[in-house]
C-alpha positions in Angstrom: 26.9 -9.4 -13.3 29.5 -8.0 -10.8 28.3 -6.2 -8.0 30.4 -3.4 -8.8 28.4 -2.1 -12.0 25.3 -1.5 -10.3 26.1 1.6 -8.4 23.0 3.2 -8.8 19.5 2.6 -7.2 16.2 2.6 -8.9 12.8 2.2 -7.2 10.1 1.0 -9.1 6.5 1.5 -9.2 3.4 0.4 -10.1 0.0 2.2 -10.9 -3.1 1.9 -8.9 -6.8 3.5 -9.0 -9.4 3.8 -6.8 -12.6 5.0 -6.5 -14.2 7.8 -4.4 -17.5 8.3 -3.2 -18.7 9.4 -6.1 -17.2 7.2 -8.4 -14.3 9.4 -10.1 -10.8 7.2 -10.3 -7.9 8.5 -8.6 -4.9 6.9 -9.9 -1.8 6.8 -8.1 1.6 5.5 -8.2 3.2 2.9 -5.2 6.4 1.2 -4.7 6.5 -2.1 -6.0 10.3 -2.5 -4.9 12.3 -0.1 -3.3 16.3 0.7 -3.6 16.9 -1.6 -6.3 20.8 -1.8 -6.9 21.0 -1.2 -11.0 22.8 0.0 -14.1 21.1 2.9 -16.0 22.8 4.3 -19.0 21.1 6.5 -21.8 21.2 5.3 -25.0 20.1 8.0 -27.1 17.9 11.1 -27.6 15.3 12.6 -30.0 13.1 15.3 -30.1 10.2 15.9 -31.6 8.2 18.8 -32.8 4.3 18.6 -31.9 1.4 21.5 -31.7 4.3 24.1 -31.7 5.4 22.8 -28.4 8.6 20.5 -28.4 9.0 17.4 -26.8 12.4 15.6 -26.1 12.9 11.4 -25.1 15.6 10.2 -24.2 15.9 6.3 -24.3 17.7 4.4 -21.5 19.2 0.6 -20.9 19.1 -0.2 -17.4 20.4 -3.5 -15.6 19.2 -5.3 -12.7 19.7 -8.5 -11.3 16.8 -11.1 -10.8 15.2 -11.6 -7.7 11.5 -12.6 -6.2 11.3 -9.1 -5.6 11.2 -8.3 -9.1 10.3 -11.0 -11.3 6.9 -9.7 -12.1 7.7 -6.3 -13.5 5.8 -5.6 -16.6 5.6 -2.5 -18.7 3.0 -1.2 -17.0 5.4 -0.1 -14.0 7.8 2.5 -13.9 10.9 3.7 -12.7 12.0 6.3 -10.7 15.5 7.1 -10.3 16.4 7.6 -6.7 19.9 9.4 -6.8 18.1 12.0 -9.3 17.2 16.0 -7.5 14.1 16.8 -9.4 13.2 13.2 -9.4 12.9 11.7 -12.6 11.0 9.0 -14.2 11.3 6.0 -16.5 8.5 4.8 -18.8 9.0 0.9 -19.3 9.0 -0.1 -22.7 10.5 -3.6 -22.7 11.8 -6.4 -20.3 14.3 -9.0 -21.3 15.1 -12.0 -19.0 18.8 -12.0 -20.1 19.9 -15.6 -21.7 16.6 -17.0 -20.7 18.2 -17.8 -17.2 17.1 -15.5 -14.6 20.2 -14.1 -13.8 19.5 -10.2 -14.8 17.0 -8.4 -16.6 17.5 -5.8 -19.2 14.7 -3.1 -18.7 14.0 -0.3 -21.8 13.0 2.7 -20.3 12.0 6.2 -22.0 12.0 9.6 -20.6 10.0 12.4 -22.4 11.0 16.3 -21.1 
């Protein structure tokens, strides 16, 4: 993958919990790697009619070369898109390890509005 198509940069984050004194969890969100050079374009849109309220997704393909730093994201991380004023985030819904050969990954994301 040329080093010209990834103009964009991604962070990506994981989810943690911890407890308080008095046992509630407090989830939270950290930065599993930071300023991640990456390709994100949207696919496609829907939107979807639930309880009178209305509920948009849009679905997006993003790119990303392989590195140590990366190689174990799982769809239970996210991404946040760093060049984005409100920030916005990705839900991970897939993770492809393009031609088996760990040259780039190919990451399905979802964002609901």
């Amino acid at each position: 993958m040329r080093a010209g198509l990834l103009h964009e940069r991604i962070d990506i984050e994981v989810q943690s919990g911890s407890r308080d004194s008095y046992g509630d969890v407090s989830e939270s969100w950290s930065t599993y790697a930071a300023n991640v050079p990456a390709t994100v374009n949207p696919i496609r849109g829907k939107e979807q009619l639930t309880n009178n309220t209305t509920m948009s997704e849009t679905t997006h393909r993003i790119y990303i070369r392989y590195s140590s730093d990366v190689s174990g994201i799982t769809t239970n991380h996210r991404i946040k898109l760093r060049n984005e004023s409100p920030v916005r985030y990705l839900d991970i819904k897939s993770i492809a390890n393009v031609d088996m050969r760990d040259k780039h990954y190919e990451i399905m994301c979802a964002e609901w509005k």
